[in-house]
PDB file of N, CA, C and O in Angstrom, chain B, residues numbered from 101:
ATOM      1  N   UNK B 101      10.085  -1.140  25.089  1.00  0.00           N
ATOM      2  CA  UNK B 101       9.183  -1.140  23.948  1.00  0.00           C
ATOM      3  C   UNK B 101      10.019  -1.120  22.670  1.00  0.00           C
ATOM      4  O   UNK B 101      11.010  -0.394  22.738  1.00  0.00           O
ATOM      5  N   UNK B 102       9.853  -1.675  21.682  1.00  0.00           N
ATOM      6  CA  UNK B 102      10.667  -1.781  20.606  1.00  0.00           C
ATOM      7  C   UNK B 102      10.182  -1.394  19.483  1.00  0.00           C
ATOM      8  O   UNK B 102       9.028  -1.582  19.099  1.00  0.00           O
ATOM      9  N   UNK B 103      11.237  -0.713  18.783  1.00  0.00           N
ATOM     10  CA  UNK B 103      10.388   0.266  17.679  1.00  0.00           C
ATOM     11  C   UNK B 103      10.193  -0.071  16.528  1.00  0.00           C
ATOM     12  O   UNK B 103      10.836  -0.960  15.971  1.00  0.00           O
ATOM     13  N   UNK B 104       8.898   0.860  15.787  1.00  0.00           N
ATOM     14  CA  UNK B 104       8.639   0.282  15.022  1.00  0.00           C
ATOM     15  C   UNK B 104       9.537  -0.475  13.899  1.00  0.00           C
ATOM     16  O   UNK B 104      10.721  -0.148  13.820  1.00  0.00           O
ATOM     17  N   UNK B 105       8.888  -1.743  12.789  1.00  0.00           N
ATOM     18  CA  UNK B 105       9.766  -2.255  11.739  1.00  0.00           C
ATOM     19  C   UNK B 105       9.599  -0.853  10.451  1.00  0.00           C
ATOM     20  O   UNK B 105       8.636  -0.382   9.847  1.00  0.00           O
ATOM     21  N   UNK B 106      11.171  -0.542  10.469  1.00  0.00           N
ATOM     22  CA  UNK B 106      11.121   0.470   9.013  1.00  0.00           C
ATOM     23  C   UNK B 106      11.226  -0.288   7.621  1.00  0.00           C
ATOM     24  O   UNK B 106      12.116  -1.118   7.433  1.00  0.00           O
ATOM     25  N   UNK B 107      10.324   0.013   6.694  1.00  0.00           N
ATOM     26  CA  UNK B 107      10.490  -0.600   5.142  1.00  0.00           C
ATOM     27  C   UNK B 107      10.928  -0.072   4.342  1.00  0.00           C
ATOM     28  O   UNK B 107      10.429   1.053   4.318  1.00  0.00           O
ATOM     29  N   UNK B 108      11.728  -0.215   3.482  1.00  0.00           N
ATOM     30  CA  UNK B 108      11.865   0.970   2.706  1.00  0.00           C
ATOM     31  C   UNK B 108      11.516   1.253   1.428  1.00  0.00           C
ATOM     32  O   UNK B 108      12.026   0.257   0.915  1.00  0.00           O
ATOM     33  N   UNK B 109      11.080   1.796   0.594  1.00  0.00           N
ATOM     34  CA  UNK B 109      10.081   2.017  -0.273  1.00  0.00           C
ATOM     35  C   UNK B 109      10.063   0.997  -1.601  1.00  0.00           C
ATOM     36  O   UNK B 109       8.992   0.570  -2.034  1.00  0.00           O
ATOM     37  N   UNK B 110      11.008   0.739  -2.047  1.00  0.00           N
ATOM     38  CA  UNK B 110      10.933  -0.413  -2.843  1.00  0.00           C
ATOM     39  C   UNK B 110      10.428  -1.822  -2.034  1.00  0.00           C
ATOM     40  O   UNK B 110      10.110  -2.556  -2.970  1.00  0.00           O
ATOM     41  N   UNK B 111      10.229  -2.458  -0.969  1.00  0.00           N
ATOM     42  CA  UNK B 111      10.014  -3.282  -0.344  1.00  0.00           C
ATOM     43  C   UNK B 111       8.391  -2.959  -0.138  1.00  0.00           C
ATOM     44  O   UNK B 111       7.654  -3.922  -0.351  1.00  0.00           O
ATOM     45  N   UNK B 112       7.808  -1.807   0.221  1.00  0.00           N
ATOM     46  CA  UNK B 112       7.013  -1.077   0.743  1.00  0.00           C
ATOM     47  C   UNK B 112       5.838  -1.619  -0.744  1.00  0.00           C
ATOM     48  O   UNK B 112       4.778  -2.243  -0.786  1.00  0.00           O
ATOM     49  N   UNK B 113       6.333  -1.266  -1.323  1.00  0.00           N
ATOM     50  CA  UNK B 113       5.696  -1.230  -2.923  1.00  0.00           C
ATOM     51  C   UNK B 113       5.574  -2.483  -3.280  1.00  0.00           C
ATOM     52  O   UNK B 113       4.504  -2.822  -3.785  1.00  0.00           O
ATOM     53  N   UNK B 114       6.752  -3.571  -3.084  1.00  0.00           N
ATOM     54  CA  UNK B 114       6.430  -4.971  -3.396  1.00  0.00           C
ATOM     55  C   UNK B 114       5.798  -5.443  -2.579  1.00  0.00           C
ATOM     56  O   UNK B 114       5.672  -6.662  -2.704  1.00  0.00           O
ATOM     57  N   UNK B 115       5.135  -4.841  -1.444  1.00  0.00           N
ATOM     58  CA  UNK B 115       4.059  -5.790  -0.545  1.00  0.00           C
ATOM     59  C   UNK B 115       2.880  -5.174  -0.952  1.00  0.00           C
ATOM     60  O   UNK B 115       1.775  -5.704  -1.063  1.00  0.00           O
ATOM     61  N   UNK B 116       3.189  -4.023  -1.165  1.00  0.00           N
ATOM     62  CA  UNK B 116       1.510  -3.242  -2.107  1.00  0.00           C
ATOM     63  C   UNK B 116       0.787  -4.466  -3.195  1.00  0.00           C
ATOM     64  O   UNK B 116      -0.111  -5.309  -3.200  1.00  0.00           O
ATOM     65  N   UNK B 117       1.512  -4.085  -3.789  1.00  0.00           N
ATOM     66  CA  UNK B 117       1.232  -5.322  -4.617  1.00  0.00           C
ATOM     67  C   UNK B 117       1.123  -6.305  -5.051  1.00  0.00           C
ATOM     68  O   UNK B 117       0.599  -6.634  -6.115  1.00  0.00           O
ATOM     69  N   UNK B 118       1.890  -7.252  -3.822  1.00  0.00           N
ATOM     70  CA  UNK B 118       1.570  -8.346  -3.341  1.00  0.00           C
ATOM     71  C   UNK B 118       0.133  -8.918  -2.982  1.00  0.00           C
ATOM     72  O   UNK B 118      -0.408 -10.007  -3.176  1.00  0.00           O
ATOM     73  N   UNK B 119      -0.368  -7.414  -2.214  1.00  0.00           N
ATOM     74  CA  UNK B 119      -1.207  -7.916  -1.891  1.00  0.00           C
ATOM     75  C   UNK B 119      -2.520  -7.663  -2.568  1.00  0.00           C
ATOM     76  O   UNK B 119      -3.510  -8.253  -2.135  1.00  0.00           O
ATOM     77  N   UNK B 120      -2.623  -6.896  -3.521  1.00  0.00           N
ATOM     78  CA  UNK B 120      -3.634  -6.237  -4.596  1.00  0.00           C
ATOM     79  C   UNK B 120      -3.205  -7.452  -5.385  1.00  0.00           C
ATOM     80  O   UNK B 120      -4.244  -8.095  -5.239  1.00  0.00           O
ATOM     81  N   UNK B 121      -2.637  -8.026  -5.919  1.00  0.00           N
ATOM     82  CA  UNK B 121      -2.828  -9.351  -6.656  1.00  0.00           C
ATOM     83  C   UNK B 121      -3.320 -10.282  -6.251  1.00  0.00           C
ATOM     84  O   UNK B 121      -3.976 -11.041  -6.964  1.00  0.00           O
ATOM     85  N   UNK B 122      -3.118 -10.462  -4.957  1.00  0.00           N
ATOM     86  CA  UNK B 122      -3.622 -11.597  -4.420  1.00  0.00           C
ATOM     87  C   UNK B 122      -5.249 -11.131  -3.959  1.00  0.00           C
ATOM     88  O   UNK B 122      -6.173 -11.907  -3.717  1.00  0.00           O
ATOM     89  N   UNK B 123      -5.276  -9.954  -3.930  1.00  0.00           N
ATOM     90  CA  UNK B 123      -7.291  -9.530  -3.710  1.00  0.00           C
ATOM     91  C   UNK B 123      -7.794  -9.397  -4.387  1.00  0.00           C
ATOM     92  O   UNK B 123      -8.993  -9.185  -4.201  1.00  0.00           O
ATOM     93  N   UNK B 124      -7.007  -9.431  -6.269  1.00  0.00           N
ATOM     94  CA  UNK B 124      -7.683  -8.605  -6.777  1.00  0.00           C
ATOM     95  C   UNK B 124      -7.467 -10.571  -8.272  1.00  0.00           C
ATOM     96  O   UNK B 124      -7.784 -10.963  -9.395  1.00  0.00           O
ATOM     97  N   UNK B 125      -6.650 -11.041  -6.881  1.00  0.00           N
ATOM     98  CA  UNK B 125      -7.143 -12.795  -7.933  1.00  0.00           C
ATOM     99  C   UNK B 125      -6.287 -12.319  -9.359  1.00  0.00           C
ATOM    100  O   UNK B 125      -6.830 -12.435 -10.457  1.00  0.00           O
ATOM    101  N   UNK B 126      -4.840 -11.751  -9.212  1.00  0.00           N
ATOM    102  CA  UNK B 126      -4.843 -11.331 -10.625  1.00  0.00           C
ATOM    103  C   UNK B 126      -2.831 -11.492 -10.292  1.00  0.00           C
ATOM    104  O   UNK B 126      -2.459 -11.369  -9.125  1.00  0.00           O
ATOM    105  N   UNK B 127      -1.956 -11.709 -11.206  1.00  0.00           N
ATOM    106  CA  UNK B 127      -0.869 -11.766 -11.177  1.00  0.00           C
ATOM    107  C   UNK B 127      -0.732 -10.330 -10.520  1.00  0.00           C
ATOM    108  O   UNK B 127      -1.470  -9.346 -10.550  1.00  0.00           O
ATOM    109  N   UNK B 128       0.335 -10.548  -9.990  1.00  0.00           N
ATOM    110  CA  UNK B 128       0.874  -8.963  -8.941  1.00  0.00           C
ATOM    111  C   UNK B 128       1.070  -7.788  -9.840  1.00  0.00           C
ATOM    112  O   UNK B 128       1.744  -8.014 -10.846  1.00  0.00           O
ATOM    113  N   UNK B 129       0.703  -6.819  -9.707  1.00  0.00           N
ATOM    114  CA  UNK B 129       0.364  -5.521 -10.913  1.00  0.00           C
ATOM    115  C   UNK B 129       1.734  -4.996 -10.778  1.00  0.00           C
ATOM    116  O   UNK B 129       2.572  -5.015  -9.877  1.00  0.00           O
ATOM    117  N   UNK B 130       1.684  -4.523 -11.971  1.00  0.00           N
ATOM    118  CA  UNK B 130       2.613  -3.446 -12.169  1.00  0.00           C
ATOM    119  C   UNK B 130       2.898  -1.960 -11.172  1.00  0.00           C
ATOM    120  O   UNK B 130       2.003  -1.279 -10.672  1.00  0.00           O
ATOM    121  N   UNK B 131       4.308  -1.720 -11.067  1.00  0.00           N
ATOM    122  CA  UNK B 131       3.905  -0.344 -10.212  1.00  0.00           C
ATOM    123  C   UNK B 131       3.054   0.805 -10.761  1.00  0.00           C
ATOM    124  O   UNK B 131       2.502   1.640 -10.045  1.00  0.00           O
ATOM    125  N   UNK B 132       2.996   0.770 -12.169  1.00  0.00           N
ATOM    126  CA  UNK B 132       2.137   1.930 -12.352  1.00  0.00           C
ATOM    127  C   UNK B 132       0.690   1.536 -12.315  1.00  0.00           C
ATOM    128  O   UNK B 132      -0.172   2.394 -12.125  1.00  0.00           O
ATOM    129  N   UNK B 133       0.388   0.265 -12.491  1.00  0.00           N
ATOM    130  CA  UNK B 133      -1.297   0.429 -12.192  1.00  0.00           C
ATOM    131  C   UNK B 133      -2.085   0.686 -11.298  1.00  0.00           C
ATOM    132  O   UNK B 133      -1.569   1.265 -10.341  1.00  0.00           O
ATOM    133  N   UNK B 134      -3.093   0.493 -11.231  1.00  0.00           N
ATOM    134  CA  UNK B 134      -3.805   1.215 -10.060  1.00  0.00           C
ATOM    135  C   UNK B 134      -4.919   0.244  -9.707  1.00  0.00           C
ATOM    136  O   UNK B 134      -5.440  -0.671 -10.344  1.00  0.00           O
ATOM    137  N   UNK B 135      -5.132   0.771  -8.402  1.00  0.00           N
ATOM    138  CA  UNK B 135      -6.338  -0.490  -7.618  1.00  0.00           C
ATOM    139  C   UNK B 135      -8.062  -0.534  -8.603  1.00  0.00           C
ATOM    140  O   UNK B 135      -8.843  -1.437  -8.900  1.00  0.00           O
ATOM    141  N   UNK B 136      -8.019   1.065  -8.848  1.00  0.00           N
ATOM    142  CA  UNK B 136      -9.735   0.735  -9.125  1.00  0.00           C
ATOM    143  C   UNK B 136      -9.330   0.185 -10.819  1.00  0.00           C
ATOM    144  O   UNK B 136     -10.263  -0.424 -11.342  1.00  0.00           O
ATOM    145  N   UNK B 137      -8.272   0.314 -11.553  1.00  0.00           N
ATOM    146  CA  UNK B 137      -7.979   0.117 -12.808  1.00  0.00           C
ATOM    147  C   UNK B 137      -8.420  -1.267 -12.841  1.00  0.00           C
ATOM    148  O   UNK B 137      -9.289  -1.437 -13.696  1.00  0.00           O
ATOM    149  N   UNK B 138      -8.177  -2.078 -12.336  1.00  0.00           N
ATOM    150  CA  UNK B 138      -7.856  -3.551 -12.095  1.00  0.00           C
ATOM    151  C   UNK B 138      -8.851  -3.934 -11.501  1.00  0.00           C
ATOM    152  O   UNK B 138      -8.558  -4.593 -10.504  1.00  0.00           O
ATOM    153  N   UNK B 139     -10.021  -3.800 -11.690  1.00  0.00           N
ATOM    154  CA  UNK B 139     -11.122  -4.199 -11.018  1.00  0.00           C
ATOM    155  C   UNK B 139     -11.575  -3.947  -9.424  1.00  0.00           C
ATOM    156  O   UNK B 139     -12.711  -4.077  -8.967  1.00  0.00           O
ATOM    157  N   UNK B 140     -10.392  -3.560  -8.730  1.00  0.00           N
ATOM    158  CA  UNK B 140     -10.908  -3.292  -6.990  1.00  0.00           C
ATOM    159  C   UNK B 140     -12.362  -2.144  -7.013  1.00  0.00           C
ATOM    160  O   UNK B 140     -12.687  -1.322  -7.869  1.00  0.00           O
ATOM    161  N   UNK B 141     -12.809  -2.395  -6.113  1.00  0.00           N
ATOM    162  CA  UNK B 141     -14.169  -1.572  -5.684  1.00  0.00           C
ATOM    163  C   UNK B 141     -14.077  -1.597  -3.998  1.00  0.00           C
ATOM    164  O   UNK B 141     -13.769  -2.406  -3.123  1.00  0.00           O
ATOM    165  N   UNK B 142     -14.365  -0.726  -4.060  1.00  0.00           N
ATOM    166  CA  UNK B 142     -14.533   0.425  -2.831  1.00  0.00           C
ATOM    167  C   UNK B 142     -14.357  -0.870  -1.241  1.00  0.00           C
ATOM    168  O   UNK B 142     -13.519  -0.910  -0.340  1.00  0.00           O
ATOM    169  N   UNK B 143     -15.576  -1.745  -1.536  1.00  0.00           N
ATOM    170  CA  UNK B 143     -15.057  -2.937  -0.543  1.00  0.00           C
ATOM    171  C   UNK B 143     -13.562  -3.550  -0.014  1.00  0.00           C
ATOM    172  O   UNK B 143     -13.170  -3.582   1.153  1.00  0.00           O
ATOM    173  N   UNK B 144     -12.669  -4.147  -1.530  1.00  0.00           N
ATOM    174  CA  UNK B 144     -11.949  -4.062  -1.705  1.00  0.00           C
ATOM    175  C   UNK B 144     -10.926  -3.265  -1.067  1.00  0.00           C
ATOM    176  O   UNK B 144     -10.226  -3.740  -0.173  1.00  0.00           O
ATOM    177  N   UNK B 145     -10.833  -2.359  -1.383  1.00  0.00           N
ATOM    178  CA  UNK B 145     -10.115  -0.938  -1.147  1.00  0.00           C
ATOM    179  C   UNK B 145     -10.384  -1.297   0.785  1.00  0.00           C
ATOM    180  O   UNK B 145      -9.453  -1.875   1.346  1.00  0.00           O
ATOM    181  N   UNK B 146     -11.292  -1.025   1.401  1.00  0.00           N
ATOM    182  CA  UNK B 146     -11.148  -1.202   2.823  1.00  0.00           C
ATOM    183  C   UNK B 146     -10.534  -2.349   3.052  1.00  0.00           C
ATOM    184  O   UNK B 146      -9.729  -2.151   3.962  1.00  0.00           O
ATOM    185  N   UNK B 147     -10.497  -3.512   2.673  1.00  0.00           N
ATOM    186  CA  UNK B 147      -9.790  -4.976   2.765  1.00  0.00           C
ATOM    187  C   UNK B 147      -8.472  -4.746   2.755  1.00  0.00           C
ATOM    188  O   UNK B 147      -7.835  -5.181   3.715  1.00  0.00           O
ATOM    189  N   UNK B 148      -7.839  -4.105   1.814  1.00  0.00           N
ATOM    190  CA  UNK B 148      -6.398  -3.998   1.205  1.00  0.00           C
ATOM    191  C   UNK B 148      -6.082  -2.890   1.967  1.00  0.00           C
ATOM    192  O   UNK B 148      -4.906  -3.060   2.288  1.00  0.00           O
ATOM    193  N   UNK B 149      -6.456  -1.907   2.408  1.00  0.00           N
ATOM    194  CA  UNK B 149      -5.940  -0.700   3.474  1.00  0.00           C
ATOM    195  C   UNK B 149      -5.917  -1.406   4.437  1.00  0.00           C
ATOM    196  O   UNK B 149      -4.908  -1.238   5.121  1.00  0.00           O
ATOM    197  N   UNK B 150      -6.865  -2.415   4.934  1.00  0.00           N
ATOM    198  CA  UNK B 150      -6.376  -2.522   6.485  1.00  0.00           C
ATOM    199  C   UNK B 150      -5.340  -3.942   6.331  1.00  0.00           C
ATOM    200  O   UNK B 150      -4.635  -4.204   7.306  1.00  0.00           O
ATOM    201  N   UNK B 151      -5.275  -4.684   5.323  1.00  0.00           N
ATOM    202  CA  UNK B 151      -4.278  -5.723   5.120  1.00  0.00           C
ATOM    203  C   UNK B 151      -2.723  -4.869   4.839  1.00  0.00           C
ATOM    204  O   UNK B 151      -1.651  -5.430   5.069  1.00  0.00           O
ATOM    205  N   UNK B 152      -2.797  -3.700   4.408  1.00  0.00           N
ATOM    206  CA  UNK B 152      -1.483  -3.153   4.227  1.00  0.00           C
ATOM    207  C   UNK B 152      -1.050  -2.547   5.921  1.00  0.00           C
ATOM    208  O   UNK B 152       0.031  -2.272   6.442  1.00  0.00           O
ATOM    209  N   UNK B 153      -1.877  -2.527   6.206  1.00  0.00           N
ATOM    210  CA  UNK B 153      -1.766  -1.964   7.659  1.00  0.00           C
ATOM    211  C   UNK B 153      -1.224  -2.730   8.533  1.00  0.00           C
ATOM    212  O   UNK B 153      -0.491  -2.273   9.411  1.00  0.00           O
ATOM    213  N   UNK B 154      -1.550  -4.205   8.403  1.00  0.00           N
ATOM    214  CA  UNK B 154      -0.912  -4.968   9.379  1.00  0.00           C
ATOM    215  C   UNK B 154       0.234  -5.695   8.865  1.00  0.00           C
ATOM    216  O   UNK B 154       1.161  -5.858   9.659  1.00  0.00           O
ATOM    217  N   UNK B 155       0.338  -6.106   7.837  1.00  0.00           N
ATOM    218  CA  UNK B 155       1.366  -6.731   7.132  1.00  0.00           C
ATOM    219  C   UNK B 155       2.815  -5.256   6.978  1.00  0.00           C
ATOM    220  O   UNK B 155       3.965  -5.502   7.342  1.00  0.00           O
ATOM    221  N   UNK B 156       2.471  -4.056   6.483  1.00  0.00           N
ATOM    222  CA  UNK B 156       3.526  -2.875   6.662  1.00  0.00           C
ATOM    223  C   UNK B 156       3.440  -1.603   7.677  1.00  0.00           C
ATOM    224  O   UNK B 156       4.125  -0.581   7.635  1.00  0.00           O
ATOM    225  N   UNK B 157       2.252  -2.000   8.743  1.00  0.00           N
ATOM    226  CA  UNK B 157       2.403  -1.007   9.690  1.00  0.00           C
ATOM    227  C   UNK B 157       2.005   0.444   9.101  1.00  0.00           C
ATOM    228  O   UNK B 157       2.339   1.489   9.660  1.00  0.00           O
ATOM    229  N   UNK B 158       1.440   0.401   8.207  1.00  0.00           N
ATOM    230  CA  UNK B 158       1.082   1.943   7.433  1.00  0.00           C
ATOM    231  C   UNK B 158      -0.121   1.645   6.486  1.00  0.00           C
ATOM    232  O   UNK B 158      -0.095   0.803   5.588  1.00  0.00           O
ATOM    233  N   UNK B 159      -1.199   2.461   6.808  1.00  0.00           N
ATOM    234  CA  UNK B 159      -2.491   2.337   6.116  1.00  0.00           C
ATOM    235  C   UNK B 159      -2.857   3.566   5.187  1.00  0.00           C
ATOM    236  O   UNK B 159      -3.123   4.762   5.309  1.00  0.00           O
ATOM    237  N   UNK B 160      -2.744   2.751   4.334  1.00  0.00           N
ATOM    238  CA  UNK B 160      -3.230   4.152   2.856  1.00  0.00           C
ATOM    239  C   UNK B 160      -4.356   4.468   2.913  1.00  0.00           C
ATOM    240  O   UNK B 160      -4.981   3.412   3.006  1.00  0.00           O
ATOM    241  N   UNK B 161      -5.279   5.586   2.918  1.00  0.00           N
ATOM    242  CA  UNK B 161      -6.167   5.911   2.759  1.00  0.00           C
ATOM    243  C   UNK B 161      -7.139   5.586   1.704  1.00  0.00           C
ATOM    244  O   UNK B 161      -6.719   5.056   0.675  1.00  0.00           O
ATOM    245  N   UNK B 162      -8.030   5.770   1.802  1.00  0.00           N
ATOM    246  CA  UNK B 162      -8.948   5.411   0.546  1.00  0.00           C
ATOM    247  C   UNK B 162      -8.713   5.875  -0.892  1.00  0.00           C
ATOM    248  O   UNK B 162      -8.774   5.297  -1.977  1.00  0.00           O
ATOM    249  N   UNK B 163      -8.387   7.282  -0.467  1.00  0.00           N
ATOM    250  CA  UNK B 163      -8.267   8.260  -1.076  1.00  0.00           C
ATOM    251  C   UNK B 163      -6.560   8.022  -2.301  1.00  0.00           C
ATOM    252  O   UNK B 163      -6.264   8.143  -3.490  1.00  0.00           O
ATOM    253  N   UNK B 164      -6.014   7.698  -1.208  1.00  0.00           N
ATOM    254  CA  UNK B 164      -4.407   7.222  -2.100  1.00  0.00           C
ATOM    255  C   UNK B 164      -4.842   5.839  -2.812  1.00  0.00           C
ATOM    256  O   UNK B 164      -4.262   5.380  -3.796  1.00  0.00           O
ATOM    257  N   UNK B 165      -5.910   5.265  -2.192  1.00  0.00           N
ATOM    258  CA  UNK B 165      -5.591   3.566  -2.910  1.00  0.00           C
ATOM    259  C   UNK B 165      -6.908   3.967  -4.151  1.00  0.00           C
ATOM    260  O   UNK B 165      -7.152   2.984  -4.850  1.00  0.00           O
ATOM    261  N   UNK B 166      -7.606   5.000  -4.443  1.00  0.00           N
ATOM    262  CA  UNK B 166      -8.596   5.682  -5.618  1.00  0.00           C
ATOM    263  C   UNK B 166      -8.050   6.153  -6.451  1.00  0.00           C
ATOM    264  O   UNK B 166      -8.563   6.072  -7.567  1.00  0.00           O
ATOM    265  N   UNK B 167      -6.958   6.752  -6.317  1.00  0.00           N
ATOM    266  CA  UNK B 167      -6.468   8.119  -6.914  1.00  0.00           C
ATOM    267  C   UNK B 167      -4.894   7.634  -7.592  1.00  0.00           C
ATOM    268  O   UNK B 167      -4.678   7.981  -8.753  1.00  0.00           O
ATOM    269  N   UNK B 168      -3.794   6.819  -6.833  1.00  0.00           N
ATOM    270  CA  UNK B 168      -2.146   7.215  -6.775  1.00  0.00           C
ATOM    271  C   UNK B 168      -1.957   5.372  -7.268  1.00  0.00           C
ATOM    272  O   UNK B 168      -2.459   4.396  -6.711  1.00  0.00           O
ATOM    273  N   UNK B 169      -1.143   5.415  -8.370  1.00  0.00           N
ATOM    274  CA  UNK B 169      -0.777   4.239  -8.736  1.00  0.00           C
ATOM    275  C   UNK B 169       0.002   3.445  -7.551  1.00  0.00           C
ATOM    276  O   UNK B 169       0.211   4.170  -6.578  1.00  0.00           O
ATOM    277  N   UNK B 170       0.388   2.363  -7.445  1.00  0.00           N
ATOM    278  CA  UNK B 170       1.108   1.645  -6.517  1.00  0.00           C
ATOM    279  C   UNK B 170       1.958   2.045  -6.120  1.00  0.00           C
ATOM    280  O   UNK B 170       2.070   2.191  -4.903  1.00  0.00           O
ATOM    281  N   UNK B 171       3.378   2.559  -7.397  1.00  0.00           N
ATOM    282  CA  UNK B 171       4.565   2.888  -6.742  1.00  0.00           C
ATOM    283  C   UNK B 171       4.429   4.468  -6.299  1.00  0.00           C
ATOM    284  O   UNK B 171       5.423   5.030  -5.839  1.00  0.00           O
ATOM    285  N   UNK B 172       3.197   5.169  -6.442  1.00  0.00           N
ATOM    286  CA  UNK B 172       3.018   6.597  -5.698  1.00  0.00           C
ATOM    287  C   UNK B 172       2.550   6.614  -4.543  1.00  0.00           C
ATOM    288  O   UNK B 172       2.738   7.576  -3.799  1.00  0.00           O
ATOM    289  N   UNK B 173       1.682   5.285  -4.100  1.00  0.00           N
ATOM    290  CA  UNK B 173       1.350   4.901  -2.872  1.00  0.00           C
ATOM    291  C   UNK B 173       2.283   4.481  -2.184  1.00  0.00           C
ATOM    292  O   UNK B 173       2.235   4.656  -0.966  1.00  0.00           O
ATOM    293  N   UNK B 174       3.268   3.884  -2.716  1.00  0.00           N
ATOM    294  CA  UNK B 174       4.095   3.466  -1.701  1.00  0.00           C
ATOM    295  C   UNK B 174       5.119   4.606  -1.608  1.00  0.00           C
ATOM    296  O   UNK B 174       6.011   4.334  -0.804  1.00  0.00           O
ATOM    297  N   UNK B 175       5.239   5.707  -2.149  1.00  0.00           N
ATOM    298  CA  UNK B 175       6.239   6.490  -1.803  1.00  0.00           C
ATOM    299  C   UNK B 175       5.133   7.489  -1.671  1.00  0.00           C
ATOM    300  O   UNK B 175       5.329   8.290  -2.585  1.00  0.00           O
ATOM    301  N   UNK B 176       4.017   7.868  -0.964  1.00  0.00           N
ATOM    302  CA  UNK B 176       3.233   8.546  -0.092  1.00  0.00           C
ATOM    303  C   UNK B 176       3.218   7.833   1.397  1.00  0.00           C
ATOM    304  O   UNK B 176       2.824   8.506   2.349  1.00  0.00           O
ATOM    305  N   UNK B 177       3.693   6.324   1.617  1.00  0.00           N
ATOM    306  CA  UNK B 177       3.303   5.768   3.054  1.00  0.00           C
ATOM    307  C   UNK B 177       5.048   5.917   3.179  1.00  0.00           C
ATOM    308  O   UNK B 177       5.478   6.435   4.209  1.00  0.00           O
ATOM    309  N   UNK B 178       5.782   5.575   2.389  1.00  0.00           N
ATOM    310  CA  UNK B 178       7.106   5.536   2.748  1.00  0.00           C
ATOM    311  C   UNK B 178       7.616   6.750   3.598  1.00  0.00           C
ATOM    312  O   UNK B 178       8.308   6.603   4.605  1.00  0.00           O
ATOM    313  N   UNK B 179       7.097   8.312   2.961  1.00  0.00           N
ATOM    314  CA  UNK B 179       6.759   9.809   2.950  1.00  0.00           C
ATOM    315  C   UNK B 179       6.547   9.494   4.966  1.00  0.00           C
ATOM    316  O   UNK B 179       7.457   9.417   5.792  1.00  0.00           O
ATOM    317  N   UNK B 180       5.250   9.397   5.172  1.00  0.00           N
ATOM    318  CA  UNK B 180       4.558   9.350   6.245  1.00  0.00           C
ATOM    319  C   UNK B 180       5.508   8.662   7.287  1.00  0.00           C
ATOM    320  O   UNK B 180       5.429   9.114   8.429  1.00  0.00           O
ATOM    321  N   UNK B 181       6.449   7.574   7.058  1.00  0.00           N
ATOM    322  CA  UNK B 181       6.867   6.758   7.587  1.00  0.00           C
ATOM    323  C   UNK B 181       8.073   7.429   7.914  1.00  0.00           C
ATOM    324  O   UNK B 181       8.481   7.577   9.066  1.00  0.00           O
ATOM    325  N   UNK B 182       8.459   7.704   7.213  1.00  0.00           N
ATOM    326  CA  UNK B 182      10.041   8.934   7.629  1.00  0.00           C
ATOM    327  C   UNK B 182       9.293   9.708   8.340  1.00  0.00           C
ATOM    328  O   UNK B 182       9.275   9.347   9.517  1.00  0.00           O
ATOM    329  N   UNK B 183       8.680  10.604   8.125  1.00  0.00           N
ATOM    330  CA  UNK B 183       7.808  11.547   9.073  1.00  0.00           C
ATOM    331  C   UNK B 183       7.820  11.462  10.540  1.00  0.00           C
ATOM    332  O   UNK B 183       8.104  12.273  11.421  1.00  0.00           O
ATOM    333  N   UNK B 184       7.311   9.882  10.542  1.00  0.00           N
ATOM    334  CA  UNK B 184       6.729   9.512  11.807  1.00  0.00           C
ATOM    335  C   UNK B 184       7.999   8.745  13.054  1.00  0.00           C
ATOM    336  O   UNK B 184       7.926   8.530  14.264  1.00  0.00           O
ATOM    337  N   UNK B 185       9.117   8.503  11.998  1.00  0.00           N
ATOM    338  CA  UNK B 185      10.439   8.101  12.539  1.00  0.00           C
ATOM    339  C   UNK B 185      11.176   9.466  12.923  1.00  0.00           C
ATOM    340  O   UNK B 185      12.078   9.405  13.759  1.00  0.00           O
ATOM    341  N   UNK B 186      10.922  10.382  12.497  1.00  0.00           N
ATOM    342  CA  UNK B 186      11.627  11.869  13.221  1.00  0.00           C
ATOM    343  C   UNK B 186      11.046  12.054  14.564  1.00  0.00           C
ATOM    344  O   UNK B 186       9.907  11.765  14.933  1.00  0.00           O
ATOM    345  N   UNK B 187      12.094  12.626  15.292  1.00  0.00           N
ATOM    346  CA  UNK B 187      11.388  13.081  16.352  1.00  0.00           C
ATOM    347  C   UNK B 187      10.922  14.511  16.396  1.00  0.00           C
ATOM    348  O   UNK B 187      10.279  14.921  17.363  1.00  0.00           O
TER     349      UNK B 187
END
């Protein structure tokens, strides 16, 4: 079985927002902006959690993609991701 792909948080962050630009139909945001800033709504927000999920193997919660600008989201999944690489 082969283990998981590790990202590391600057990479982590440029696919964040990769992909919130491309859902949100808008040039790729800045790390400090934020999903609901930029027009995302709650729909949205489930689209882009489970697209971050398969594209980086780590799904932000609703709650992080409401609340935590991009580059705090990505160093909350980055967080989780070390976590989950310890034994």
């Amino acid at each position: 079985m082969s283990e998981p792909t590790v990202i590391d948080e600057a990479g982590l962050q440029a696919r964040i927002r990769d992909i919130a630009g491309v859902l949100l139909r808008a040039e790729t945001p800045a790390a400090e902006d934020h999903f609901l800033a930029l027009g995302g709504d709650s729909l949205l927000a489930t689209v882009f959690a489970r697209k971050v999920e398969v594209e980086c193997g780590l799904r932000p919660s609703l709650e992080e993609i409401f609340t935590l600008s991009f580059a705090e989201m990505a160093e909350a999944l980055a967080g989780r991701q070390d976590g989950a690489a310890r034994p």
